[in-house]
C-alpha positions in Angstrom: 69.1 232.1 228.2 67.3 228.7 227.4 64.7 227.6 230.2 65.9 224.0 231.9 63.7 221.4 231.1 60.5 220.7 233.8 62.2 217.0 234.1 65.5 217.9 234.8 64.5 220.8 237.2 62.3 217.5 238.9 65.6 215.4 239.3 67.0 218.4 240.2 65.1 218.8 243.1 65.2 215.4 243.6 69.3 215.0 244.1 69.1 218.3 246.2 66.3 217.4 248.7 68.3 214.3 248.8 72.0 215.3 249.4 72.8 214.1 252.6 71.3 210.7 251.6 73.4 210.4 248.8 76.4 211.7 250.7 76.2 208.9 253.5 75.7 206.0 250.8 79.1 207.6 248.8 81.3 207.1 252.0 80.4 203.7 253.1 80.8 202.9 249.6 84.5 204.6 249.9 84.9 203.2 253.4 84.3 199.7 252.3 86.4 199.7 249.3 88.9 200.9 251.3 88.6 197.8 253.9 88.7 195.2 251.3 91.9 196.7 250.0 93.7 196.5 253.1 92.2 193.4 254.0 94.7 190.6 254.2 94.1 187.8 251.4 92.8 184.7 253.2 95.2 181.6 253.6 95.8 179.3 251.1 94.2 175.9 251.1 95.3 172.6 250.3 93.2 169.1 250.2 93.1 166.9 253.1 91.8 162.9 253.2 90.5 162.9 256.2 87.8 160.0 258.0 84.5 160.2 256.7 83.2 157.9 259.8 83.8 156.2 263.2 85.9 153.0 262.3 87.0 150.3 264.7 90.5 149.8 262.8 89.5 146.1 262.1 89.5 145.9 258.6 91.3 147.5 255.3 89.7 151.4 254.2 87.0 150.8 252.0 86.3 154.7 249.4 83.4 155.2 251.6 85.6 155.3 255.1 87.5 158.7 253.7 86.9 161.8 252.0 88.3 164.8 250.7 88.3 168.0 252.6 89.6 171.5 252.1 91.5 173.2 255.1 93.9 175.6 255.6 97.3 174.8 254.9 98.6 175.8 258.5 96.5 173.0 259.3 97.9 170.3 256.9 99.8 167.7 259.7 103.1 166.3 258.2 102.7 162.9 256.2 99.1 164.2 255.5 97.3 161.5 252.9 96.2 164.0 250.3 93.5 161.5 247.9 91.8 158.4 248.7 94.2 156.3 246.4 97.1 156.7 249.2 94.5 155.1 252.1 92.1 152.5 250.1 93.0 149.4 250.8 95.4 149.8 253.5 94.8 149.1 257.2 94.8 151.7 260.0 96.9 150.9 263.0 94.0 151.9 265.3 90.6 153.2 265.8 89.5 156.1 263.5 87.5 159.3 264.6 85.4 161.0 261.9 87.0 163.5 260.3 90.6 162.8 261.2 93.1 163.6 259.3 95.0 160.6 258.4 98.5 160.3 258.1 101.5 157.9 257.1 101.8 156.7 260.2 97.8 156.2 260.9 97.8 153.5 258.0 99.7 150.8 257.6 101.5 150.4 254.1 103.7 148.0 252.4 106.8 149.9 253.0 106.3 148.7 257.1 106.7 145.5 256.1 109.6 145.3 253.3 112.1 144.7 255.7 110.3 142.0 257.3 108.9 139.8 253.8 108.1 136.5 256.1 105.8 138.6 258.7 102.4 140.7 258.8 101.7 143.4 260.8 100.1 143.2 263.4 98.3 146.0 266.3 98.9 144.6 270.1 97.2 146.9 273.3 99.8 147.1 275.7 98.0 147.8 278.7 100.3 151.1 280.3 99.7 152.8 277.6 102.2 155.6 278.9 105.4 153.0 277.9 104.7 153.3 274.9 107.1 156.6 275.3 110.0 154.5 275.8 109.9 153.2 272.5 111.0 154.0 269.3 110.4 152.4 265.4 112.8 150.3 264.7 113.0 148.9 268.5 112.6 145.3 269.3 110.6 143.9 272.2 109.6 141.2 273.9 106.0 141.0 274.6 104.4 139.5 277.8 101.3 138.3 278.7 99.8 138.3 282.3 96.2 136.9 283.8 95.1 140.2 285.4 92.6 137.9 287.9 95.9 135.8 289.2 99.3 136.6 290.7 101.0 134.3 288.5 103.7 134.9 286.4 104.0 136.3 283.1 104.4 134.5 280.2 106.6 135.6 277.3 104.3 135.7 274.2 106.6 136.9 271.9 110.3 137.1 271.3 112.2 139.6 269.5 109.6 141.4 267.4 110.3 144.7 265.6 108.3 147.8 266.1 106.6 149.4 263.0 104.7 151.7 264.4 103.7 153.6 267.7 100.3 155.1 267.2 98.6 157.7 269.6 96.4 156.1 272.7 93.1 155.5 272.0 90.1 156.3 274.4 87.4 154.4 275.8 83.6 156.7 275.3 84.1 157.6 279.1 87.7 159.3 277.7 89.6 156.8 280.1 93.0 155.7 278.6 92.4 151.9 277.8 95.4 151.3 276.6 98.0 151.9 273.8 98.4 150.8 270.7 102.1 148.7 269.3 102.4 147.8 265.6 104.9 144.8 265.4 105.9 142.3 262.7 105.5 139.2 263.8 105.1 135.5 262.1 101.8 134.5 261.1 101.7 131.6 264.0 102.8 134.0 266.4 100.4 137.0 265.5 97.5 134.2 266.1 98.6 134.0 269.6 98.6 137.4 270.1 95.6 138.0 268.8 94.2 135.3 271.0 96.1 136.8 274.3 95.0 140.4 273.8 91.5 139.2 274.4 91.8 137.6 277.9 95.7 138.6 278.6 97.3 142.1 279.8 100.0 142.7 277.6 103.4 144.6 278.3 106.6 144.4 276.9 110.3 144.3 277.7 113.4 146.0 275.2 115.1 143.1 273.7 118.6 143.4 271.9 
């Protein structure tokens, strides 16, 4: 009977001496193939625009104010802006937190205003921001404007505007409600006047027919 060879009787040893070693490292091998193959996949992702900044909501979204993100698509809210192209250029209806999703109704587009070709859009802070819940798009309103310092009367600033859109509250840094936020369509002369009373005015509104 042939003689085994010195180097194979040395691994020999080797593998023996080393058995339960080898043993240990076989199962968690087994063990963790056998978790990965139950493992559930993970869920699938879809792209997000979302804000890429704080923005004060004054001015049109430049390709810097938004970016592309990857989430989950559980997390995808309905209306989601999916590439920069739907949001450049177009003005949000309020303040923007970074990394917001943004939405149809966050942005105002020309569809808003195709029923209304003589008027722009314009954002109004009603001061009782809770209102706001009354409302629905498509509703008209009168819009009044009081001197919070004086017990005068009010003052009707605007007659009959339609609503376009009623975006979320916004928050002051302490997280006090400041107000809420109206979209309306409104005649240039009148949106100057608005603009003019949200400064020094408290604004509120009435449901007009």
């Amino acid at each position: 009977m042939p003689r085994t060879p010195p180097v194979l009787r040395r691994i020999r040893r080797v593998v023996l001496a080393r058995r339960r070693w080898w043993a240990a490292v076989l199962v968690a091998v087994a063990v963790t193939a056998g978790l990965q193959s139950q493992a559930p996949d993970p869920p699938p992702r879809q792209s997000l625009l979302v804000v890429a900044r704080d923005l004060p909501g004054d001015r049109p979204l430049r390709p810097s104010d938004v970016t592309v993100a990857q989430v989950s698509a559980e997390l995808v809210p309905r209306g989601a802006l999916r590439s920069p192209d739907q949001a450049v250029g177009r003005s949000p209806v309020g303040p923007l937190r970074a990394g917001e999703p943004l939405t149809d109704v966050r942005v105002l587009g020309p569809s808003m205003l195709a029923a209304h070709p003589d008027r722009v859009a314009l954002a109004v802070r009603i001061g009782d921001a809770a209102t706001l819940a009354l409302l629905r798009v498509g509703d008209r309103v009168d819009l009044l404007a009081a001197d919070p310092q004086r017990s005068g009367p009010a003052t009707v600033a605007a007659a009959a505007v339609p609503v376009l859109a009623i975006p979320r509250s916004s928050r002051d840094e302490a997280g006090l409600v400041s107000g809420g936020l109206l979209v309306v369509a409104a005649d240039q002369t009148t949106a100057l006047r608005l603009a003019g009373l949200g400064v020094t005015k408290y604004l509120s509104f009435t449901l007009s027919h």
